[in-house]
Each structure stands twice: as structure tokens, then as C-alpha cells.
C-alpha positions as CSV (number, residue, x, y, z in Angstrom):
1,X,20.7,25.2,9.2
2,X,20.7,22.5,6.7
3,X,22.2,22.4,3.3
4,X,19.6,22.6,0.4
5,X,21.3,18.9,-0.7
6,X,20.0,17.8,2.9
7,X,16.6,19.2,2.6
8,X,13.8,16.8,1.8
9,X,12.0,18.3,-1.1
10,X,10.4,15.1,-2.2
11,X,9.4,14.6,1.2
12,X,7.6,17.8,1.2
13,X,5.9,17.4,-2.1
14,X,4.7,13.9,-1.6
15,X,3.0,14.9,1.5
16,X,1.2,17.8,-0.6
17,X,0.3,15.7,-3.2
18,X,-1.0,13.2,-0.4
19,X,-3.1,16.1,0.9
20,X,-4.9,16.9,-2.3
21,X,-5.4,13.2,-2.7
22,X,-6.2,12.5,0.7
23,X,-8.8,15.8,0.6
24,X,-10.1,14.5,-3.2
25,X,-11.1,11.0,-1.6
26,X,-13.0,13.0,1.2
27,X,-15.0,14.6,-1.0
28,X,-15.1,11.8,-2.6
29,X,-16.5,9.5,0.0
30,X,-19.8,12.4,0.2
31,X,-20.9,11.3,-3.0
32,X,-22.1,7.8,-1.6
33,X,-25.4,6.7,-1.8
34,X,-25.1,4.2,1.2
35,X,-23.7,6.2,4.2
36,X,-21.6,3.4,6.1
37,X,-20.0,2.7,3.2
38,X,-18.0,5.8,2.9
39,X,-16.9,5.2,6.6
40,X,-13.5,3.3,5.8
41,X,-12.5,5.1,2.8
42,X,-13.7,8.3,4.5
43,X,-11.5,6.8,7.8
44,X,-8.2,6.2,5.9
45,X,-8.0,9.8,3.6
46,X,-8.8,11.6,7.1
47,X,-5.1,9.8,8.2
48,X,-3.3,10.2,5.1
49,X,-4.1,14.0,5.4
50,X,-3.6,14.4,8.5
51,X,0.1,12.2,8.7
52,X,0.7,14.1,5.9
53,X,0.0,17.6,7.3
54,X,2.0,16.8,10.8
55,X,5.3,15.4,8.0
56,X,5.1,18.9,6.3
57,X,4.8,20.8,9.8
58,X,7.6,19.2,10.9
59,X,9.8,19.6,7.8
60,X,8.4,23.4,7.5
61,X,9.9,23.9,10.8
62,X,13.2,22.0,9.9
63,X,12.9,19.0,11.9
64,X,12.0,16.2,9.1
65,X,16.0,15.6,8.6
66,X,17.9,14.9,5.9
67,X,16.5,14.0,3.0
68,X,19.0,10.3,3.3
69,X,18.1,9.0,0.1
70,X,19.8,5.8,-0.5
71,X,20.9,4.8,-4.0
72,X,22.0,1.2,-2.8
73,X,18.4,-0.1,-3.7
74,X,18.4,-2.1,-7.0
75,X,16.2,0.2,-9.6
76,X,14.8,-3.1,-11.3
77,X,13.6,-4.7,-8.1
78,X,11.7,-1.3,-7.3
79,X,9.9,-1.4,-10.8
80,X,9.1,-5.3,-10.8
81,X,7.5,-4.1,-7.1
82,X,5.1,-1.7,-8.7
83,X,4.7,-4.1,-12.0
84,X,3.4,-7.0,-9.5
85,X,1.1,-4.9,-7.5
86,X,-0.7,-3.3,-10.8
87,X,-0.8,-6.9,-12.0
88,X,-2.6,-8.3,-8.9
89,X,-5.2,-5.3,-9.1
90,X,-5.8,-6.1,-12.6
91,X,-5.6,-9.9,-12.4
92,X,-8.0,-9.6,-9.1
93,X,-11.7,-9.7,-11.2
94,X,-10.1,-13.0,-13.3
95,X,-9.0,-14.7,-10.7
96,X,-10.3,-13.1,-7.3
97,X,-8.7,-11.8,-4.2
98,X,-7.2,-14.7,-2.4
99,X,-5.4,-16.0,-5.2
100,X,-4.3,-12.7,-7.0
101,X,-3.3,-11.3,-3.2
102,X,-1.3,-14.7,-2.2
103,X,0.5,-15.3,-5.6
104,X,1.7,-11.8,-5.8
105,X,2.7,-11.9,-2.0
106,X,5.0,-15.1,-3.5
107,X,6.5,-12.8,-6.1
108,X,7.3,-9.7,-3.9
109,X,8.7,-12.0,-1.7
110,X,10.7,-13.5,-4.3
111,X,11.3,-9.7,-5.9
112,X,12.2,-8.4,-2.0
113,X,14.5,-10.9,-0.6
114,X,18.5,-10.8,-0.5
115,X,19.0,-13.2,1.9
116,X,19.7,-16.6,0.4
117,X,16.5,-18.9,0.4
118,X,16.3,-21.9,2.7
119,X,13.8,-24.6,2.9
120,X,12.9,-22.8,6.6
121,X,12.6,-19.7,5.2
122,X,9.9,-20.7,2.5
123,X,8.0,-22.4,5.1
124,X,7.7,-18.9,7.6
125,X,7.3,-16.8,4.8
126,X,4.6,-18.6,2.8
127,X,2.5,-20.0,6.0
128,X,3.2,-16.0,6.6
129,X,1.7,-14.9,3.8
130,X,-1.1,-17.3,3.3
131,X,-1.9,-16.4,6.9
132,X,-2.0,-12.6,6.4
133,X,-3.8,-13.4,3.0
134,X,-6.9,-15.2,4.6
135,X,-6.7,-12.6,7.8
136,X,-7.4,-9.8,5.1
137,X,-10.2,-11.5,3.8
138,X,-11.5,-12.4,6.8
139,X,-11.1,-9.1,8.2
140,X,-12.7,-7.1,5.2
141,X,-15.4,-9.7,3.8
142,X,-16.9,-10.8,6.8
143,X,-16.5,-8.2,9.5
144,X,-16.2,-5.0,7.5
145,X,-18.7,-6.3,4.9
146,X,-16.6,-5.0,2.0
147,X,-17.2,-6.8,-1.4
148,X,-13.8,-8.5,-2.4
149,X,-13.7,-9.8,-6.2
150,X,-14.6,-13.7,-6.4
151,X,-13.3,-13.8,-10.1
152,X,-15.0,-15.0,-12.7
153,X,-12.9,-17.6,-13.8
154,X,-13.3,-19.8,-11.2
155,X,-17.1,-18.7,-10.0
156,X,-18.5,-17.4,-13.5
């Protein structure tokens, strides 16, 4: 049996709230006028639920572990994470996905990285990240058909 400071409460209560959301986003997804486009989002909230529903089986029967939480992690670096991200949503319709998506994968990388930097390093990671940048796009504008913002500040 595991100590209540072991058990992983959060765990359990994100995976609730990931439920709800997960099951809000499926009902969601019925309110479409165009059926195929409520396939992906419909696709992803099915997984979230259902990851989230095999997490909270596994921690009702005591097998998730302990909960392991590790205060080494630098508390500023966490919120500059989050302030990035909600900047590159909002900065997406000004400037459009490719740039907003490769400039904040420049700053989480920046915001992320303990390791010293190196010449090498910048090379890998931002070939990397331009790389994984472009493969979105590709991936979502021209096979999935998904609208990605252009921006109007460089095609309004």
C-alpha cells in the first residue's frame, strides 16, 4: 500500500478533467456543418479520453506509482513555456503559421536548453526545427486540408 504522500492525486484529477474535456470536444465535433471536418478533432478527443480513462484505471487499481514530482525544474522556465505558446497562438493570424510556429520553436529552445550552446548545436536544432515546422504544414495544409492562418500582415 502506498503512502497518501506517494499517491498521485494530480495525476488522477488531470485525467478527469481530460475526460470532461476530451468528452466536451466530442460533442463538440457533432455540431459541424461539414462532416469530414470533425474527423481529426473528433480522432484526437476519442484518444485523450480514452489515455485518460486507461491512466485513471491503472491508478484506481494502485498501479500508476508514485506521484515523483520533481521540484528541481526552474519555475520561471515553466511559465516563459506557457507565455511563448499563448504568444504564438495569438501572434499566428498577424503573422501566420510558419513564422509564429518556427520563431517560438527558437524561443522554447532557447527557454528549454541547459546544455551550453555550440555553433553545432544551433545548426541541428534549427535545421530541426525549421524541418519539423514545414513538415507540419505540409502535413496539415496540403494533405489534411486543414486551413492554417496565412497572416495578414504579410498577405493582407
Amino acid at each position: 500500500m502506498q503512502s497518501d504522500e506517494s499517491v498521485d492525486y494530480g495525476g488522477a484529477i488531470v485525467a478527469l478533467l481530460f475526460i470532461a474535456f476530451g468528452a466536451f470536444a466530442i460533442y463538440d465535433t457533432t455540431t459541424y456543418g461539414d462532416p469530414d471536418s470533425a474527423v481529426f478533432p473528433r480522432t484526437v478527443a476519442i484518444a485523450l479520453v480514452a489515455i485518460s480513462v486507461i491512466y485513471l484505471l491503472t491508478w484506481i487499481i494502485g498501479r500508476a506509482g508514485p506521484a515523483g514530482y520533481n521540484e528541481r525544474g526552474s519555475w520561471p522556465r515553466r511559465i516563459a513555456f506557457v507565455v511563448v505558446m499563448l504568444l504564438a497562438v495569438l501572434a499566428m493570424p498577424w503573422v501566420g503559421f510558419i513564422l509564429s510556429a518556427i520563431v517560438s520553436f527558437a524561443l522554447l529552445m532557447v527557454i528549454a536548453m541547459y546544455d551550453r550552446w555550440t555553433l553545432k548545436r544551433v545548426a541541428i536544432y534549427g535545421s530541426i526545427g525549421v524541418a519539423i515546422v514545414f513538415g507540419f504544414y505540409i502535413l496539415f495544409a496540403k494533405f489534411l486540408l486543414v486551413p492554417l492562418p496565412k497572416g495578414w500582415l504579410f498577405y493582407g
